[in-house]
C-alpha positions in Angstrom: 0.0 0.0 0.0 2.3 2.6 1.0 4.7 1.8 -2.8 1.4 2.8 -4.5 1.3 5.7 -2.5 4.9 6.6 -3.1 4.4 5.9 -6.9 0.8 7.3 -7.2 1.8 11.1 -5.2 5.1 10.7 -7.4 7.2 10.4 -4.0 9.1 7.5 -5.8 9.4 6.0 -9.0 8.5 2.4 -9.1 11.8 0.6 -8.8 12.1 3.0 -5.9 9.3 2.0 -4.0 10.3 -1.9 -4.6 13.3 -1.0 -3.4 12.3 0.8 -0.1 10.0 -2.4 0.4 12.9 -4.6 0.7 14.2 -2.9 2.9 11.7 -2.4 5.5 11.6 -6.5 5.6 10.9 -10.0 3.9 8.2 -9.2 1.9 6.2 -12.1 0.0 5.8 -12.8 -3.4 2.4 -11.0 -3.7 3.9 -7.6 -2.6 7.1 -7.4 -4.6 4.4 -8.0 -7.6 2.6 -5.6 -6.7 5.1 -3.2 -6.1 7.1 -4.2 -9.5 3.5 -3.7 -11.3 3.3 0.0 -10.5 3.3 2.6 -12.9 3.0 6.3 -11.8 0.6 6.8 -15.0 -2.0 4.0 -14.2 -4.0 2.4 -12.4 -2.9 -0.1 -9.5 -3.6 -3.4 -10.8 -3.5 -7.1 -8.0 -1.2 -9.3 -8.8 -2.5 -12.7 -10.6 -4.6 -14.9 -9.3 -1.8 -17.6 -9.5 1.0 -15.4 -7.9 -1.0 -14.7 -5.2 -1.7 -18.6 -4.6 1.7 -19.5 -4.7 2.8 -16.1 -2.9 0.6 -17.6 0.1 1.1 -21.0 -0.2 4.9 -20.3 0.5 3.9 -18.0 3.3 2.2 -20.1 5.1 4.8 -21.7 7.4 6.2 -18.4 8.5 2.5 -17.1 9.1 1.9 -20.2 11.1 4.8 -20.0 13.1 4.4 -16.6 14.4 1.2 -17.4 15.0 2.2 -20.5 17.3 4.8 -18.3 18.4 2.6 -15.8 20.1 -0.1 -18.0 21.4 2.9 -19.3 23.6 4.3 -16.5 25.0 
């Protein structure tokens, strides 16, 4: 959300935005698509359907594991 914002205000280019992403953390699949799809001139378009499955499906263990983490503690 906040690379579209970046891009969309025209606070960053997109490769900027991708960039500052990376560096705030591990981000999945599904967001560095996103965040490579921008264009400052259009529209924000979702990744596909099948990036986003396989974005999540390789997610899943670290989303599982913090949330086992946390229910411990």
């Amino acid at each position: 959300m906040s690379a579209a914002y970046l891009v969309k205000t025209g606070q960053a280019t997109p490769r900027e935005a991708l960039l500052r992403n990376l560096s705030v953390g591990p981000p999945s699949l599904e967001q560095l698509a996103f965040a490579s799809g921008l264009d400052a001139y259009s529209g924000v378009d979702r990744p596909a359907p099948l990036m986003v499955a396989i974005s999540r499906t390789l997610d899943a263990p670290r989303r599982i594991w913090v949330n086992l983490r946390g229910s411990y503690r």
